[in-house]
PyMOL commands that place a pseudoatom at each C-alpha (Angstrom):
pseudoatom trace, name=CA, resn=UNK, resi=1, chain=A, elem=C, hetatm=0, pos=[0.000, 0.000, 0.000]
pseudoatom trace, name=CA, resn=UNK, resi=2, chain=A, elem=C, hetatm=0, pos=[0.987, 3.700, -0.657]
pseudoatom trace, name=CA, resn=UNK, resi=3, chain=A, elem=C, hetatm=0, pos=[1.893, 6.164, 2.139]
pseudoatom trace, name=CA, resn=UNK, resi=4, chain=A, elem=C, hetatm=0, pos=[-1.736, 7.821, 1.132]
pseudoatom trace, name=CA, resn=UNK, resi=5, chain=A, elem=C, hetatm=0, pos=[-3.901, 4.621, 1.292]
pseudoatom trace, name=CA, resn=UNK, resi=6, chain=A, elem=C, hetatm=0, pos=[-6.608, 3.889, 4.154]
pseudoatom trace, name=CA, resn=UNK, resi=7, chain=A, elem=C, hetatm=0, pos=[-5.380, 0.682, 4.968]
pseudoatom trace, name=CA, resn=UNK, resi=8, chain=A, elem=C, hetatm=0, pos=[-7.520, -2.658, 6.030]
pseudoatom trace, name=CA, resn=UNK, resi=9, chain=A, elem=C, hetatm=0, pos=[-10.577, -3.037, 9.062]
pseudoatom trace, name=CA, resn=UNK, resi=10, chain=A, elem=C, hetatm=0, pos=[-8.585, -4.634, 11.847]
pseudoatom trace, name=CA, resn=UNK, resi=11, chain=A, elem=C, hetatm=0, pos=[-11.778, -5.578, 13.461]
pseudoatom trace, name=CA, resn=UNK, resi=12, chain=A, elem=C, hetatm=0, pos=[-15.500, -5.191, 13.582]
pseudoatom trace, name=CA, resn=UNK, resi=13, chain=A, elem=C, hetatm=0, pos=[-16.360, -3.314, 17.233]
pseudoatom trace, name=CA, resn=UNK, resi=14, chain=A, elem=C, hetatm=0, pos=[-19.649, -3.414, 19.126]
pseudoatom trace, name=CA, resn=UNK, resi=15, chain=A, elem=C, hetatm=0, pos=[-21.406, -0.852, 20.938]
pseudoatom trace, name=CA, resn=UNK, resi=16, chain=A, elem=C, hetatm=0, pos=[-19.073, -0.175, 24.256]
pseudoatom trace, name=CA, resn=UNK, resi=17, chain=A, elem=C, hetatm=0, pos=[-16.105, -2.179, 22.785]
pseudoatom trace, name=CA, resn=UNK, resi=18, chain=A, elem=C, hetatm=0, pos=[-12.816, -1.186, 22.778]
pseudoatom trace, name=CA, resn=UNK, resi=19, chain=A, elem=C, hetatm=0, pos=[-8.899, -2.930, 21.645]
pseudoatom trace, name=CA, resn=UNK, resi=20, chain=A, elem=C, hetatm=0, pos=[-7.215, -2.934, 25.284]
pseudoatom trace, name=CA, resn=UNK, resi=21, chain=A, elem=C, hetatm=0, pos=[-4.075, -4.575, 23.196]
pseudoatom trace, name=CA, resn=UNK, resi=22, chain=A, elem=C, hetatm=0, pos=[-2.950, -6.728, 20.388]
pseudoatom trace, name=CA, resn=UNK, resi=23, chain=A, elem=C, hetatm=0, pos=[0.074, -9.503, 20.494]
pseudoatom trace, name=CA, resn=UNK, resi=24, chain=A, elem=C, hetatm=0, pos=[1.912, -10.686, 17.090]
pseudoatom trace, name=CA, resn=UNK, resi=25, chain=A, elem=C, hetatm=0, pos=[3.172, -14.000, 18.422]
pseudoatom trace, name=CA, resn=UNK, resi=26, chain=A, elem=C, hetatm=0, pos=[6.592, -14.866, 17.043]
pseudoatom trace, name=CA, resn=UNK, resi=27, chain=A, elem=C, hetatm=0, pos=[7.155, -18.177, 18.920]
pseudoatom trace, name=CA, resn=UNK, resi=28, chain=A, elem=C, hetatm=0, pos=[5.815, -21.553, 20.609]
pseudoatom trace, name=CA, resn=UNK, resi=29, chain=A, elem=C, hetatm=0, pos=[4.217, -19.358, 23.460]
pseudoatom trace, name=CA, resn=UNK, resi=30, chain=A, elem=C, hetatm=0, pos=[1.636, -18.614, 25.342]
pseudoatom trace, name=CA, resn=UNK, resi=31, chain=A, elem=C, hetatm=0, pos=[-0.821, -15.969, 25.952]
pseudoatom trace, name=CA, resn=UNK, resi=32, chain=A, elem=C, hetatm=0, pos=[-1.926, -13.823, 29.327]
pseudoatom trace, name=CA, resn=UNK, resi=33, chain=A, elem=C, hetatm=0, pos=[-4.800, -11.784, 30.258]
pseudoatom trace, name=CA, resn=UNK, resi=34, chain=A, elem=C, hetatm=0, pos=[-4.638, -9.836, 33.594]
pseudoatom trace, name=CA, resn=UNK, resi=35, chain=A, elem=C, hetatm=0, pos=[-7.867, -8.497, 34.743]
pseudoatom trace, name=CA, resn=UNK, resi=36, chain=A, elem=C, hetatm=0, pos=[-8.510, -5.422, 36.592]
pseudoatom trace, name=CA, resn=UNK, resi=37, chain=A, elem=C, hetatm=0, pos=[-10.003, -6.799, 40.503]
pseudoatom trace, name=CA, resn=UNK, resi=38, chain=A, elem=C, hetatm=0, pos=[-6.442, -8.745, 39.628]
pseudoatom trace, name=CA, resn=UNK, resi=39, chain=A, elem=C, hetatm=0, pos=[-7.220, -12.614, 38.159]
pseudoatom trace, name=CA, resn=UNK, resi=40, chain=A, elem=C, hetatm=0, pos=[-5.366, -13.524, 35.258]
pseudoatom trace, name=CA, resn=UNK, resi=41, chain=A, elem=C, hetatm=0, pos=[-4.882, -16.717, 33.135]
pseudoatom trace, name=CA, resn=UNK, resi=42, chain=A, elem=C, hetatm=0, pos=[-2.420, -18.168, 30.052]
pseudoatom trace, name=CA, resn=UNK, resi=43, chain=A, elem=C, hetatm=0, pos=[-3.275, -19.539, 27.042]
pseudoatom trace, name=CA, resn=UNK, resi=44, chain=A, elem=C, hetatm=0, pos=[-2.085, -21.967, 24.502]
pseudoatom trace, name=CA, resn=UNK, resi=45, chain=A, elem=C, hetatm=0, pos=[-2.070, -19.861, 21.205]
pseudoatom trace, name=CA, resn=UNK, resi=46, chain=A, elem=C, hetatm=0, pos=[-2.991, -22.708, 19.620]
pseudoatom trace, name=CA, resn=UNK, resi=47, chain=A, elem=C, hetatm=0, pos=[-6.555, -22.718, 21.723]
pseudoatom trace, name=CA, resn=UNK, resi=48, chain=A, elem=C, hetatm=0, pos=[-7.434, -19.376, 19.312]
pseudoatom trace, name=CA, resn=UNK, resi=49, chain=A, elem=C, hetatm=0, pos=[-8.586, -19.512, 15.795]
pseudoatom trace, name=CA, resn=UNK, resi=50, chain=A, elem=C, hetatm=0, pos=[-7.412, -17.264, 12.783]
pseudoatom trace, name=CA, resn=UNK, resi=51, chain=A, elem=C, hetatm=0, pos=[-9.592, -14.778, 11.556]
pseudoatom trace, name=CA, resn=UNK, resi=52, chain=A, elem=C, hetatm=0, pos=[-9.813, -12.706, 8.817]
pseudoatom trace, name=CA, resn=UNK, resi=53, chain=A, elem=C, hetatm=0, pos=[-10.071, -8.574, 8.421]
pseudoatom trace, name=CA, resn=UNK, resi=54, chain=A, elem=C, hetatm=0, pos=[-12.841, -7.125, 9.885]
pseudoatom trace, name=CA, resn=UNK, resi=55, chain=A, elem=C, hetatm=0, pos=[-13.559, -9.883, 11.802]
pseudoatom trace, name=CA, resn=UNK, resi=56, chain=A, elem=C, hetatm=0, pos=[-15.713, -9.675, 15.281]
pseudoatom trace, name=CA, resn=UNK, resi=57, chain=A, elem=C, hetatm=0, pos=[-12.886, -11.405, 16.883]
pseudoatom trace, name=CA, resn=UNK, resi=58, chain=A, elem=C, hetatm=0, pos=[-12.272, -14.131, 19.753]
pseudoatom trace, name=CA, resn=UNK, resi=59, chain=A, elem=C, hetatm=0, pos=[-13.608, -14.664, 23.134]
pseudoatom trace, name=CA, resn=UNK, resi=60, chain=A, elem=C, hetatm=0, pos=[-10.578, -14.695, 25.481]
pseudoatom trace, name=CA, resn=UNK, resi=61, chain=A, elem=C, hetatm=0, pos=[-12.023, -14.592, 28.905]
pseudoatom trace, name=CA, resn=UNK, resi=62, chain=A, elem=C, hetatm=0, pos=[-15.184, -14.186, 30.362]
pseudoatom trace, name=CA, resn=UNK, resi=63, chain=A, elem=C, hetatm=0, pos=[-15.646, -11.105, 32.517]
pseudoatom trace, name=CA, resn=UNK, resi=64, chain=A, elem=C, hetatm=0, pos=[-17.729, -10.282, 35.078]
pseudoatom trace, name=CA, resn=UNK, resi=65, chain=A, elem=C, hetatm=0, pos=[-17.792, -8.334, 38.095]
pseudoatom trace, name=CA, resn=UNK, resi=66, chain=A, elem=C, hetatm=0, pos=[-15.672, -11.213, 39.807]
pseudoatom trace, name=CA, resn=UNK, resi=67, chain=A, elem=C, hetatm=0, pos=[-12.598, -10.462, 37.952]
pseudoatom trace, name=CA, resn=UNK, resi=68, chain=A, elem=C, hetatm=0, pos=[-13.334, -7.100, 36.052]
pseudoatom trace, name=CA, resn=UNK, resi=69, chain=A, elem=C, hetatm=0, pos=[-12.552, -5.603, 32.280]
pseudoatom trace, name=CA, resn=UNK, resi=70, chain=A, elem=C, hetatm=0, pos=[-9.357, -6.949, 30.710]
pseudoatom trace, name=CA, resn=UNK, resi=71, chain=A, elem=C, hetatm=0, pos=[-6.143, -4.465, 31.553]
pseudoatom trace, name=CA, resn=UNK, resi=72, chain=A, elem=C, hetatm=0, pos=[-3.449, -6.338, 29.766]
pseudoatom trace, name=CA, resn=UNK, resi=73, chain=A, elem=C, hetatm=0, pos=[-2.628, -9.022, 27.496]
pseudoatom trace, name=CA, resn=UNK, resi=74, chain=A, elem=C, hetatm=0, pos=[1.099, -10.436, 26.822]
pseudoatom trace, name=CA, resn=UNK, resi=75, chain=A, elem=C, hetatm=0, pos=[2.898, -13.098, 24.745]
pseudoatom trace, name=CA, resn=UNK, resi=76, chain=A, elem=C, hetatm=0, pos=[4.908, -15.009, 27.575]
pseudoatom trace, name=CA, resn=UNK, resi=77, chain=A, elem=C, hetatm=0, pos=[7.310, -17.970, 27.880]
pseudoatom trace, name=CA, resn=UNK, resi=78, chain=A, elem=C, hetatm=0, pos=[7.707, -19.804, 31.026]
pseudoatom trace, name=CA, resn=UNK, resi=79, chain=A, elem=C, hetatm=0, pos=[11.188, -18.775, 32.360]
pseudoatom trace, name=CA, resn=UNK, resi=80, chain=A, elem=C, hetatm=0, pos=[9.897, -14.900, 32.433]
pseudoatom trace, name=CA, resn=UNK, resi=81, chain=A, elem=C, hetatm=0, pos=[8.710, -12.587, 34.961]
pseudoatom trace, name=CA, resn=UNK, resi=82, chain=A, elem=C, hetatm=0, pos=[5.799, -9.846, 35.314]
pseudoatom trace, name=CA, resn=UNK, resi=83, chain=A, elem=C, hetatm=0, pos=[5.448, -7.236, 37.595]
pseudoatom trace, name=CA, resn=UNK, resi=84, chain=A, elem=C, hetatm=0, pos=[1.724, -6.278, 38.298]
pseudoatom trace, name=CA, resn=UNK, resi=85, chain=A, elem=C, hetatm=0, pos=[1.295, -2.455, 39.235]
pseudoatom trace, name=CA, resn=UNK, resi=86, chain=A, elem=C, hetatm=0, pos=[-2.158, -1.519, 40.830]
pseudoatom trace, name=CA, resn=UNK, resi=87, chain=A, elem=C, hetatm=0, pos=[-3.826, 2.229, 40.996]
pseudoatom trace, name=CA, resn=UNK, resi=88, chain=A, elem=C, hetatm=0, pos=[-2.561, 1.943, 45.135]
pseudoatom trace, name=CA, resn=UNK, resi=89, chain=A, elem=C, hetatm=0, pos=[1.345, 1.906, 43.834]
pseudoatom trace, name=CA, resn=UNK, resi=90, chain=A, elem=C, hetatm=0, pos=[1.736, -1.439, 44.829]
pseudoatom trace, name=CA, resn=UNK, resi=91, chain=A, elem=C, hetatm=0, pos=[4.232, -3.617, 42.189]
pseudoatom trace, name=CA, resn=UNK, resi=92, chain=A, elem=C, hetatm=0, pos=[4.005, -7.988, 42.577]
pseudoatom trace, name=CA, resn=UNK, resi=93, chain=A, elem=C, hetatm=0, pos=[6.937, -9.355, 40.638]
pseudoatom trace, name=CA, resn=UNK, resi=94, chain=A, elem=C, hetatm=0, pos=[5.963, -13.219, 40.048]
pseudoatom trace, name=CA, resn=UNK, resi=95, chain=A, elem=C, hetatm=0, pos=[6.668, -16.108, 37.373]
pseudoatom trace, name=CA, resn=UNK, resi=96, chain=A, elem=C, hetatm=0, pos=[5.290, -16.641, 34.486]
pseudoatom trace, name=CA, resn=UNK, resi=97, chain=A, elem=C, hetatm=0, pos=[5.340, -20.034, 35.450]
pseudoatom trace, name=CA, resn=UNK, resi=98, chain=A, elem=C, hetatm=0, pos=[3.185, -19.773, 38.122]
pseudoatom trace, name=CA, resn=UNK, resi=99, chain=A, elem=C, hetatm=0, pos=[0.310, -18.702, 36.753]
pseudoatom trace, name=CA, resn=UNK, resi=100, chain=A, elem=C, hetatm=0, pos=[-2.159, -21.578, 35.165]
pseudoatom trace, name=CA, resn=UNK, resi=101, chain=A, elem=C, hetatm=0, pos=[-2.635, -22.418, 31.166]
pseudoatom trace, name=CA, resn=UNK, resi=102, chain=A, elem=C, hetatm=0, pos=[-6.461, -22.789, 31.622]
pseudoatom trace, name=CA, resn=UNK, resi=103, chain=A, elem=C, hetatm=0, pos=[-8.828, -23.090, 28.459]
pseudoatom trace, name=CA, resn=UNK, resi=104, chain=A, elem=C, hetatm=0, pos=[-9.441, -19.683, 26.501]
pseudoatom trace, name=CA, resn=UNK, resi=105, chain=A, elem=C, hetatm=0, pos=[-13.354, -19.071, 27.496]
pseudoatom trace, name=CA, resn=UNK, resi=106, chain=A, elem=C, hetatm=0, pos=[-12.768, -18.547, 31.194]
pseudoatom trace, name=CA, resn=UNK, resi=107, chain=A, elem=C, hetatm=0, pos=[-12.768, -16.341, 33.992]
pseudoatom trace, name=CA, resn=UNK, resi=108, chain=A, elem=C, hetatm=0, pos=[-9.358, -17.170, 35.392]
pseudoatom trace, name=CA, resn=UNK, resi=109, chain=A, elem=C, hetatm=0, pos=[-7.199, -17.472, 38.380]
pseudoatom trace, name=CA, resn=UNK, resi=110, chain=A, elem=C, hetatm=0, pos=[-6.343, -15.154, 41.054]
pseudoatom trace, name=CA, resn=UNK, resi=111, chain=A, elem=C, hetatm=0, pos=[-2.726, -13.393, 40.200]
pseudoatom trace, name=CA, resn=UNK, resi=112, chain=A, elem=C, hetatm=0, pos=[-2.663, -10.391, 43.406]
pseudoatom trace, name=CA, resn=UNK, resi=113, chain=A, elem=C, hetatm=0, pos=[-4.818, -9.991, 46.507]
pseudoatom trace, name=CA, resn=UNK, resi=114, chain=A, elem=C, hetatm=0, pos=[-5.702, -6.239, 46.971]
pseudoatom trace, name=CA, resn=UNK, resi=115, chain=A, elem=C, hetatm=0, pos=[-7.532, -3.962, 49.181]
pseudoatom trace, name=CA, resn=UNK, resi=116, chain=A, elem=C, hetatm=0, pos=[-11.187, -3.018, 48.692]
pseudoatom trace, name=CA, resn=UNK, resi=117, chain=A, elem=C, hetatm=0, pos=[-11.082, -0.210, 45.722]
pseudoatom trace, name=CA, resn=UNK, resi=118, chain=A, elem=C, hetatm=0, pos=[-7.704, -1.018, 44.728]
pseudoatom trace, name=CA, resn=UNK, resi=119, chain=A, elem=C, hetatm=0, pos=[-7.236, -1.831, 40.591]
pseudoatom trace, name=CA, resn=UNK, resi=120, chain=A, elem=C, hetatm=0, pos=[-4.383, -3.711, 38.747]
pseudoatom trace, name=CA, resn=UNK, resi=121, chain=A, elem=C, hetatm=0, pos=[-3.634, -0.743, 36.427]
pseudoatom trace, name=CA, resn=UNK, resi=122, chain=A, elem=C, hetatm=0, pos=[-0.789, -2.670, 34.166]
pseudoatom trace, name=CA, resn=UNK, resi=123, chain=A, elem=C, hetatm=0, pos=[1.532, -5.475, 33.833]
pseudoatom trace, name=CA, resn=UNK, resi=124, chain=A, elem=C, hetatm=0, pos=[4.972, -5.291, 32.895]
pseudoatom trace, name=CA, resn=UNK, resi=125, chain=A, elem=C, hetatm=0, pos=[7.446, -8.277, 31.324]
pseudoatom trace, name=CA, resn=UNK, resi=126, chain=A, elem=C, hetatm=0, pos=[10.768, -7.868, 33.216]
pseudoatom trace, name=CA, resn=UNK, resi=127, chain=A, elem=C, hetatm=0, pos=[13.395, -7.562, 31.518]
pseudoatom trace, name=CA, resn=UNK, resi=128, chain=A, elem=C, hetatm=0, pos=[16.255, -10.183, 31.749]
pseudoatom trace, name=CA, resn=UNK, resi=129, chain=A, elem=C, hetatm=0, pos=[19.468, -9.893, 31.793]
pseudoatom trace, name=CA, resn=UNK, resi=130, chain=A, elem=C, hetatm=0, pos=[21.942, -12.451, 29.532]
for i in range(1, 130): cmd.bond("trace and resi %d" % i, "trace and resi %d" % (i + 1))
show_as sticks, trace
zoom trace
């Protein structure tokens, strides 16, 4: 395409929808969705289906006032590390590892126990050294 073209639909949204993120997996991986009342769960990328332009797109987890609206979603390996940040300031550094593959349609595990009001705000891969 030309510098002046449009470009392609990415994907169809619904009333009150919104992209949060989007992950080009390079690798034998898997995928992670952190929720906002902090519960989180990995995927096999091979659990999700292709889909073409302008597509409605894929269920990843189910949310409900349990776990909250999705704040994050990663491409992760086992050996790494995330740190969780929350609207309170508080940072939890854990393993990838730790946290369950589960199926793709489901609510999740819990990933950080906070106080009443508090919000996971972001998650952050750390960064390792070689």
């Amino acid at each position: 395409m030309g510098r002046t073209a449009y470009g392609v639909k990415g994907i169809n949204l619904g009333k009150g929808d919104y992209v949060i993120g989007m992950v080009v997996i390079r690798r034998d991986s898997s995928l992670l969705v952190v929720t906002e009342n902090g519960y989180g769960k990995r995927s096999a990328v091979n659990d999700y289906r292709l889909t073409n332009w302008g597509g409605k797109g894929i269920i990843n987890v189910k949310t409900s006032e349990r776990n909250g609206e999705v704040v994050s979603i990663k491409e992760v390996l086992d050996g790494e590390e995330l740190i969780l940040i929350t609207k309170e300031g508080i940072a939890n550094r854990q393993s990838v590892k730790a946290i369950s593959v589960i199926g793709r349609n489901t609510q999740g595990v819990r990933l950080i126990k906070m106080s009443e009001g508090d919000l996971v705000t972001d998650v952050a891969k750390v960064a390792q050294e070689e």
